[in-house]
N, C-alpha and C positions, 0 to 999 in steps of 0.2 A: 504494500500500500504506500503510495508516495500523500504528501500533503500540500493540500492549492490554495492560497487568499484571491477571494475571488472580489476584486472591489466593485459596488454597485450603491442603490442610493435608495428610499426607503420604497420610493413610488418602483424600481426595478425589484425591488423585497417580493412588493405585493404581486406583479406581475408572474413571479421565479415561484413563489405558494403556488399560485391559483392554477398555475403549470403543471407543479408540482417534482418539475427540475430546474436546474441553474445551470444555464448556455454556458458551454466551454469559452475560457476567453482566450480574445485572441491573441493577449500575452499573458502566457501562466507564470503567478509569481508561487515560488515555490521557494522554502529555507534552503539555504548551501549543505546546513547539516542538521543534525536532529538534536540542538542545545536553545536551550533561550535566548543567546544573542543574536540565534540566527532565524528563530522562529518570529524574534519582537522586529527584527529589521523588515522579515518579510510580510508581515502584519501592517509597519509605517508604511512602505514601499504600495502595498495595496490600499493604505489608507491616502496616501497621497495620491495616487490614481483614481479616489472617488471622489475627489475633489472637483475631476474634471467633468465627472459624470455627472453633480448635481452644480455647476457651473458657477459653484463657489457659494451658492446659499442652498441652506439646507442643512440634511444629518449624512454624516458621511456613514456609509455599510461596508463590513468589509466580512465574507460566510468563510470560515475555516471546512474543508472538507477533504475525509481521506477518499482517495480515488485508487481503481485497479486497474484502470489504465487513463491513458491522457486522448482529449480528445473529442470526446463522448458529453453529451449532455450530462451531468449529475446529479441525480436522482436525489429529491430532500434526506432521502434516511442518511443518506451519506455525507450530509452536516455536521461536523460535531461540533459548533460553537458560532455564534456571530457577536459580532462587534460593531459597537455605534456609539455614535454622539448622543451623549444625554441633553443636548440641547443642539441649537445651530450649530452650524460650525464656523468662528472664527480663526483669524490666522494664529490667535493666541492659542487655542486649543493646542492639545500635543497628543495625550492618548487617549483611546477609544473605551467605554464600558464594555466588560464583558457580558453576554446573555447567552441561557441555557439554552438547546435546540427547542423547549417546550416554552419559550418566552420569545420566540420569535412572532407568532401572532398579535403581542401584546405592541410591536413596534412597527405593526402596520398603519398606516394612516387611518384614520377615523377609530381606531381600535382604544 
C-alpha cells in the first residue's frame, strides 16, 4: 500500500462523497519515506496545492489515502484521514485540523 495527499476544497469534498470516490490527481503527492517529516511535508505540499483549488478563499482539504495501486479512482473506504481549515484560510494559517474518516460528513457545506 503506498500513501497519496490528495489536495481539494470543501465544495470538491462534497462532490468526491456523493461519488463516493476521489479522482486520481494528476500530481500525486506522496511522502519520500514512511517518518513524520516526510509525511507532514507531504500533507503542507498538498495543503498548498489546495490553495489553488479554492483560489485563495475558502477551507483548504487535503484526504490522506492508502492506495494499491496509482492511478485509479479511490474508493472513500480507502480514506484514512482528512485534513482542513477550521476556518478560512488565510496566508497566516500554517496547519490543517485533523478529522476522522466518520467526520468527514460533518465538513460538508451546509452540514
Amino acid at each position: 500500500m503506498a500513501r497519496v495527499y490528495v489536495p481539494g476544497s470543501l465544495d470538491l469534498l462534497a462532490e468526491w462523497v456523493a461519488a463516493g470516490t476521489v479522482p486520481w490527481p494528476a500530481e500525486p503527492i506522496s511522502p519520500d519515506a514512511e517518518d513524520e517529516e516526510s509525511e507532514y511535508a507531504a500533507l503542507m505540499t498538498a495543503a498548498d496545492a489546495s490553495v489553488e483549488l479554492i483560489g485563495g478563499s475558502g477551507r483548504r482539504v487535503v484526504l490522506v489515502a492508502e492506495v494499491a495501486s496509482e492511478g485509479h479512482p479511490i474508493p472513500l473506504r480507502r480514506v484514512v484521514a482528512a485534513h482542513a481549515d477550521v476556518d478560512d484560510f488565510t496566508d497566516v494559517d500554517d496547519d490543517l485540523a485533523w478529522f476522522a474518516t466518520q467526520e468527514i460528513p460533518d465538513l460538508l457545506p451546509g452540514a
